[in-house]
N, C-alpha and C positions, 0 to 999 in steps of 0.2 A: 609437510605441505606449506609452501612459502609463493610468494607471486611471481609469477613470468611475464616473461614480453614474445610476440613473434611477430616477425613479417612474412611468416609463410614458408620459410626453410629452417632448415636444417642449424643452418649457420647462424641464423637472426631469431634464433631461440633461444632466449638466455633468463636466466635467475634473477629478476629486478634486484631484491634483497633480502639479505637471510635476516630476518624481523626477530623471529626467535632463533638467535646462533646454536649451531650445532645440529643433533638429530632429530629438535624438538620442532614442534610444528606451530606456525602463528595461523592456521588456519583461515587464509582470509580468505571473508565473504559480503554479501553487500556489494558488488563493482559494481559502481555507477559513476558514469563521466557527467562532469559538469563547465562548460569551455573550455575542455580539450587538460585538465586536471581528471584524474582517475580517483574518486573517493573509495575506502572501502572502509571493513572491521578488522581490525584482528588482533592478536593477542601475543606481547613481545614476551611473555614471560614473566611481568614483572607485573604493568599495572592493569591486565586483565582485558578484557574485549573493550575495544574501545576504538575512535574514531579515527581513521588515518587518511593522507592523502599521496600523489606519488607523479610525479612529471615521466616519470617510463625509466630513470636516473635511482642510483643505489643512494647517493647524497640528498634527492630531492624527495624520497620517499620517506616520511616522518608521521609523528602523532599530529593529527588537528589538536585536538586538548585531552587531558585527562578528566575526562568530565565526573566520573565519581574517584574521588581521590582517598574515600574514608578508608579503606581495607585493600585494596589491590587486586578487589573482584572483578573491575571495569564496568561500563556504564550498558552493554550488550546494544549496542544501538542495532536497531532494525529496522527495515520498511524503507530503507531509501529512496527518496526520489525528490528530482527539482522541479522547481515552478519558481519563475522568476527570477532567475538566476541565483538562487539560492537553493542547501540541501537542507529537505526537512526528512527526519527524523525521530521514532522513539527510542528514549534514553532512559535510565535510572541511574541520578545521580544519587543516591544514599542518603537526599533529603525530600524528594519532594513525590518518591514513586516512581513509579514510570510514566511519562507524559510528553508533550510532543516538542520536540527539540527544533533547531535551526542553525545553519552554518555560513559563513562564507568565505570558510577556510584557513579563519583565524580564530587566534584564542579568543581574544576579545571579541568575533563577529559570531560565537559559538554561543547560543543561549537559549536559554528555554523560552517557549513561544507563550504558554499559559499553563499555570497549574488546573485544571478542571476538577480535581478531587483533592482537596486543599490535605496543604500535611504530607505526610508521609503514607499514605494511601494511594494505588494507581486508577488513573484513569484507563491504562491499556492501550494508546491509540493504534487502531489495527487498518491496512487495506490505504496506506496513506495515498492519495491521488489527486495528480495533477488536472484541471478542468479549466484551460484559458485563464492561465494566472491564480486560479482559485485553490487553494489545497481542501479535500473532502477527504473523511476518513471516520470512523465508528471509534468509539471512547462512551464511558460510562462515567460521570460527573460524582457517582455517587447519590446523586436525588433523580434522575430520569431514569437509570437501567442503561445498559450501551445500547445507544441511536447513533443519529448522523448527526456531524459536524460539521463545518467549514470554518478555514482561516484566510485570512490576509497578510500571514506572517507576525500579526501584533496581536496583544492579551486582546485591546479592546474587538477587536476583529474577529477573535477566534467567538465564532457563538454556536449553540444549539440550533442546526437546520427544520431540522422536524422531528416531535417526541411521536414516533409511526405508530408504537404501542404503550400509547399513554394511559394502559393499567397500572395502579400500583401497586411498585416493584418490580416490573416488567419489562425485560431487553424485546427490540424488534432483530438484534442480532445482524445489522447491514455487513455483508459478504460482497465479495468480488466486483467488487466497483470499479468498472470503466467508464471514462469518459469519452464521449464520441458524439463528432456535431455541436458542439452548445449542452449536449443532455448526458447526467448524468445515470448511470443503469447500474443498478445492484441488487444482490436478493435480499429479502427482507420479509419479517414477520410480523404480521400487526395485530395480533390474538384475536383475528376471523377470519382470516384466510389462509391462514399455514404459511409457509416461505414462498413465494411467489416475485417473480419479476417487477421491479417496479422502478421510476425512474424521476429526477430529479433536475430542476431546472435553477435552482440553483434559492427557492424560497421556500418555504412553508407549505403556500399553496399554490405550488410550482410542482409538491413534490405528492406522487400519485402511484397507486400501484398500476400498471402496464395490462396487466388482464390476470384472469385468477384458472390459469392453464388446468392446474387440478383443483376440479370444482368444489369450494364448501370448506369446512376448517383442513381438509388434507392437504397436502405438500406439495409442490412439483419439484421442488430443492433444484432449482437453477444451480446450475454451473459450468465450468469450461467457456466462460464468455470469449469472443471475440469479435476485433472492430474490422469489418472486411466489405469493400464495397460501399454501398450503401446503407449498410445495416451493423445489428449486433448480434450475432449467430449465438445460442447457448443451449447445452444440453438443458431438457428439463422432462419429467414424468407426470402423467395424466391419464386416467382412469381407460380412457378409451384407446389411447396409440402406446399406452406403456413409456418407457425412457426413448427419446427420440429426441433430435436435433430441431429448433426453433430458431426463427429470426426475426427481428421487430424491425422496422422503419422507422426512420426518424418522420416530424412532421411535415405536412400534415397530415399525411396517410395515417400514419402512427400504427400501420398493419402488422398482424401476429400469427406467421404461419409456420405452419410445418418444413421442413429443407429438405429435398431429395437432389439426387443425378451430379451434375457438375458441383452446385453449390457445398452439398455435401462433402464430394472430397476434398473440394478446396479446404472446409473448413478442418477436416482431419488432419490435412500438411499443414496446416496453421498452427494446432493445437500442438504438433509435434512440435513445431520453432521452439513454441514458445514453455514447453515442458523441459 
């Protein structure tokens, strides 16, 4: 398994680069464009999963850096995505854990954004997402439990958004985080109301649960978000309609109903896309 390129025939389908020569596979994963640069993962054989980038060219297609250089394990970057013209990233260099990385395509512009669980401990950052310039993403510091985060790209920037389940010891566990409109939307637990919908404006108390779909400490376990129209469509389950398709509005409505007829299957060819 090595990268291609096509235009759509036959003829304009071709082998970008054999990354790992011969029968062995670099496996790459991760493709995400950033100005017309192709980033992804993969693995030459030597120094292990690690960050690459590729002009569509077998000469232009190279490592960004060897970011964990101790053992040849590579550094598994995952979660790709840019804001700001830059790619963030989580990494594990072999000293600091896994934690949330940055790139702009060079050695030197490759670096870690903030250690949040100091040491060789991970923070995890998982669900990285872009929100008008803002990166938001769930990471565990080691003293909160995994909540939500936000960065700016810099240590001092990157802060704790909201501790949702400020028990201790306690992760609120934030999932699938879209952003759409200004607000961002993920599921979340805040040990009283089970995983429920909730959404974020980008502060503290900004940041709110959306409605509590299955009523009382049980779950509605949101998922399959999508941004379509004017809303954010997501499966979620509740005592009375069972598993059913939901969509919120942004404000001011801020309305939370059930999806039938048209909407519905749009939302089902959507979820395909994006499966």
């Amino acid at each position: 398994r090595e990268l291609w390129i096509t235009d759509g025939t036959a003829a304009g389908t071709l082998m970008v680069d054999d990354i790992d020569p011969g029968d062995a596979d670099s496996h790459p994963t991760e493709l995400t464009d950033l100005s017309g640069t192709l980033f992804f993962v993969a693995d030459d054989g030597v120094n292990g999963e690690e960050l690459w980038k590729s002009d569509g060219s077998a000469a232009g297609t190279v490592m960004v850096k060897n970011i964990d250089a101790t053992a040849g394990d590579g550094s598994s970057p995952k979660g790709l995505v840019t804001t700001n013209g830059r790619l963030y990233f989580s990494a594990n260099d072999g000293v600091h854990g896994r934690e949330t990385w940055e790139s702009d395509g060079t050695v030197a512009g490759t670096v870690l954004v903030a250690d949040l669980a100091p040491g060789a401990r991970s923070s995890s950052p998982e669900w990285l997402t872009d929100l008008e310039g803002m990166l938001y993403f769930a990471a565990d510091d080691g003293v909160n439990g995994q909540e939500l985060w936000k960065s700016d790209g810099t240590q001092a920037g990157t802060v704790l958004l909201a501790d949702i389940d400020p028990s201790p010891n306690a992760d609120s566990f934030p999932t699938r985080l879209v952003g759409y409109d200004g607000v961002l939307y993920f599921a979340a637990h805040d040990g009283v109301h089970g995983e429920e919908l909730w959404k974020s404006y980008g502060t503290a108390n900004g940041t709110a649960l959306v409605e509590d779909v299955n009523a009382g400490a049980a779950s509605s376990e949101p998922q399959e978000m999508v941004k379509m129209g004017n809303a954010v469509y997501f499966a979620a389950r509740s005592q009375n309609y069972g598993t059913e398709v939901w969509d919120s509005l942004p404000e001011p409505s801020g309305l939370l109903g059930l999806v039938s007829g048209a909407a519905l299957l749009a939302w089902l060819r959507k979820r395909r896309q994006q499966s």
